[in-house]
Structure formats: C-alpha cells, structure tokens
C-alpha positions as CSV (number, residue, x, y, z in Angstrom):
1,X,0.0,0.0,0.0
2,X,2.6,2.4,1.2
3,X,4.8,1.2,-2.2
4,X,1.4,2.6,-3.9
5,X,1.0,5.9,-2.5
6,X,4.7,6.4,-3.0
7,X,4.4,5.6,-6.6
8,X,1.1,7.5,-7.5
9,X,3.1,10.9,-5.4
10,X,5.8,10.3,-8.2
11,X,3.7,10.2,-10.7
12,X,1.3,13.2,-9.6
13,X,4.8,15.5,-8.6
14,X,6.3,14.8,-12.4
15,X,3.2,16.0,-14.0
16,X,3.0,19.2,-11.4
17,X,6.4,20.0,-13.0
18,X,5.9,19.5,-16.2
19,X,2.6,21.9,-15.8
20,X,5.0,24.1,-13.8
21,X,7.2,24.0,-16.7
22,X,4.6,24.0,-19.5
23,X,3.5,27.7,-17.5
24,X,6.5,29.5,-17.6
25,X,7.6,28.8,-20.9
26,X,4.0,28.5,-23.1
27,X,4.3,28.0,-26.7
28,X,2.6,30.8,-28.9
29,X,0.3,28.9,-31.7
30,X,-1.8,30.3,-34.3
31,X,-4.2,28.5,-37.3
32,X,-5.6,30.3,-39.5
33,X,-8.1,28.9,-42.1
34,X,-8.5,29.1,-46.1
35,X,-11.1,28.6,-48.0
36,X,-11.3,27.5,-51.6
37,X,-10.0,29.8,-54.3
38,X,-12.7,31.9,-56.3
39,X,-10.3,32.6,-59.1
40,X,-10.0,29.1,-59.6
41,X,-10.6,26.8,-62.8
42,X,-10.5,23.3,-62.8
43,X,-12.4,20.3,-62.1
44,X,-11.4,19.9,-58.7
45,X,-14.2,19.6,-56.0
46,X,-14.4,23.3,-54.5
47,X,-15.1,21.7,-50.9
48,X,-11.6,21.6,-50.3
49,X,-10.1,24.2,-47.9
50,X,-7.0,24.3,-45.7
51,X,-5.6,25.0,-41.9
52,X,-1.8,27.0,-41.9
53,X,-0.7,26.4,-38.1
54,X,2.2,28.0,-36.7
55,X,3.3,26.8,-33.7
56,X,6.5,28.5,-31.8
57,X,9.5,26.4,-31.1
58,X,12.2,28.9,-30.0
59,X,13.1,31.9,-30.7
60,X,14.8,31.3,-34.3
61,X,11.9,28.8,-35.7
62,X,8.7,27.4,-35.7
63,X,6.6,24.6,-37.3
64,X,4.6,25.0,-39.5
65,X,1.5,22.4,-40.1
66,X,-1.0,22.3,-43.3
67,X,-4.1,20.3,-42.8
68,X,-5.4,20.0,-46.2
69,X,-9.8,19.3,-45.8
70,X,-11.7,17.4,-48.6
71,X,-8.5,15.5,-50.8
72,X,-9.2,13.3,-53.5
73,X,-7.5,10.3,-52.7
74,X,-4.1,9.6,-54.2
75,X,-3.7,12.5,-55.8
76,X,-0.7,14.8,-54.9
77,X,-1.3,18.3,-53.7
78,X,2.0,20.7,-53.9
79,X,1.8,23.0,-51.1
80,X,3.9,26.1,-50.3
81,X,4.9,29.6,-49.2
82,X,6.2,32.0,-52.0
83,X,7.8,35.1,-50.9
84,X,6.3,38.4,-51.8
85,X,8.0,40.3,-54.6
86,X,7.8,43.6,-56.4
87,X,6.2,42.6,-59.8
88,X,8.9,44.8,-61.6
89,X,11.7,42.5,-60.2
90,X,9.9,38.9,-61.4
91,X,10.6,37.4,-64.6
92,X,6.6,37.1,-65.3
93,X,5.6,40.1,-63.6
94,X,4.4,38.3,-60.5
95,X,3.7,39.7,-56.8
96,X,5.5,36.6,-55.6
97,X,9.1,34.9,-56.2
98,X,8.0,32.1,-58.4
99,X,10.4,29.3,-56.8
100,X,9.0,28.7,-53.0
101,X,10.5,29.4,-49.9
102,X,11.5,25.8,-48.6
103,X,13.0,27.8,-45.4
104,X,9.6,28.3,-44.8
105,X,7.0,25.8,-46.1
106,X,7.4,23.3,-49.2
107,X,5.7,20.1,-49.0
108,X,3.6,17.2,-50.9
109,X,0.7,15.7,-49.6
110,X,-0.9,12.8,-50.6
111,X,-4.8,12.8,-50.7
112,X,-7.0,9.5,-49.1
113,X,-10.3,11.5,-49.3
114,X,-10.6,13.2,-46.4
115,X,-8.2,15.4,-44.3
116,X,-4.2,15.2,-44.5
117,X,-1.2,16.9,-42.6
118,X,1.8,17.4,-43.1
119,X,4.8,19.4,-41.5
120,X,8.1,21.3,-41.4
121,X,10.0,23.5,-39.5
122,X,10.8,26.9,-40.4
123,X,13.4,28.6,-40.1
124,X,11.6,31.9,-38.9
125,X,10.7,32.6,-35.5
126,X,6.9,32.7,-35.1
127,X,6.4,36.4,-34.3
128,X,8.1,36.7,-38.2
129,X,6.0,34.1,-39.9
130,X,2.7,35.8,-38.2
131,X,3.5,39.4,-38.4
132,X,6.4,40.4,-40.9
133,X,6.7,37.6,-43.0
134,X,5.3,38.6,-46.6
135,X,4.4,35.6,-48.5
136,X,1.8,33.8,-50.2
137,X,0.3,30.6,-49.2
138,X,-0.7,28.1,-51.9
139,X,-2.1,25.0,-52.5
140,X,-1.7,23.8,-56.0
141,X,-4.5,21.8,-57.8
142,X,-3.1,18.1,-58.3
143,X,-5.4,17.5,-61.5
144,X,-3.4,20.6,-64.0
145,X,0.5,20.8,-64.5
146,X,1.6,23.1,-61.9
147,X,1.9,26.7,-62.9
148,X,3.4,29.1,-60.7
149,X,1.9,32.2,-62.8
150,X,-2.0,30.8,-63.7
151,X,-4.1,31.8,-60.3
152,X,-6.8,29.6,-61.7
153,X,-4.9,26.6,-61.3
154,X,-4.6,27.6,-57.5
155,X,-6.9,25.7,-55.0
156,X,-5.9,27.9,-51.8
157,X,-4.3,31.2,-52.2
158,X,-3.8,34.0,-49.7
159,X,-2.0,35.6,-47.3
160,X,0.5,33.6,-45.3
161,X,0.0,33.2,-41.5
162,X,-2.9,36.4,-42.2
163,X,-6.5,36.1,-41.5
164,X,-8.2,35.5,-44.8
C-alpha cells in the first residue's frame, strides 16, 4: 500500500512539473483557415479548404503544419509559401518569387479522401512568420500541371499566416 502511495506521489509531482514547466515557458500557436479559391478553374471539387498552423518552437523557428480538408484520394497536392515580390523584379511580372520558400514551407501531400497533414519547420521565428513575414500561401490543384503564374490553377491562395 505504502509502495502505492509512494508511486502515484511520483507520478502526480512529475506531472506538477511539467505543468509548472509548461506555465512558464507557453508555446505561442496560431491556425488560420483558407477557404477555396474563387479565381479558380478546374475540375477539382471546390469543398476543399486548408488550416496553416504556426506553432512557436524557440526563438529562431517554428513549425509549420497544413491540414489539407476534402482531398481526392491519391492525388498529390503541392503545397507552399512564395515570398512576396515587387512585380517589376519577377521574370513574369508576378507579386511573388516564383520558386518557394523551402525555409519556410514546401511540402507534398498525398490525398485518401478526407483530411491530411503534413509538416516542417521553419526557419523563422513565429512572431516573423505571423507578423512580418510577406508571402503567399498556396495549394496547388493536383489535376493541372503546376503553374506558378496561372491563379486559376490555385486551390488555396492567400496571405500567409494572415487572417483570410
């Protein structure tokens, strides 16, 4: 019995420090939701939408997590963050850099007909990704070539970390 109590005290003081910890060092997180692109022209179901989350990890990065809502299953989605650009300055006049920033977010996901996830970490602090960073985030449509200059072959597009 006494072996018991002893045990369960362990147990209960480890998970009051980890709560202590958990307190005094909280991790800032932030999801912000897209909805399906109305430029968009394809043949891709338009119940599709997506969840950006950044999530702080220290003071020099932060993951960043796409839940992608309404796939079609086994088809590839390209999903990333393209840095904002003067127009002037891109070779087809776009308001983006047309190669994405894989510091930030470039990643595949595979569609099973419902929702998928995937992840990476940045390598920007969250207080840049949600309040200097200028970007665009985009979700490709997996049944076109991918373009990075033809908006109607974008599912998602918006703002990154921005409410939409």
């Amino acid at each position: 019995m006494v072996a018991m109590l002893a045990s369960a005290f362990a147990f209960t003081a480890c998970d009051k420090d980890d709560d202590d910890k958990d307190k005094e060092d909280p991790k800032m997180s932030k999801t912000y939701a897209y909805t399906f692109s109305g430029s968009y022209e394809g043949d891709h179901p338009s119940n599709l939408s997506a969840d950006l989350k950044i999530t702080e990890i220290d003071d020099n990065s932060a993951k960043v997590e796409v839940t992608l809502r309404n796939t079609i299953s086994g088809e590839m989605y390209m999903i990333h963050a393209h840095d904002a650009a003067d127009p002037a300055t891109t070779p087809n006049n776009t308001p983006y850099n047309e190669t994405p920033n894989a510091q930030v977010l470039v990643q595949m996901a595979t569609g099973n007909g419902g929702d998928v996830t995937v992840s990476q970490t940045a390598n920007m602090s969250y207080a840049e990704l949600t309040s200097s960073y200028e970007a665009f985030f985009v979700v490709h449509d997996p049944l076109q070539d991918i373009s990075t200059t033809d908006l109607t072959t974008y599912l998602v597009v918006g703002g990154f970390a921005r409410e939409q």
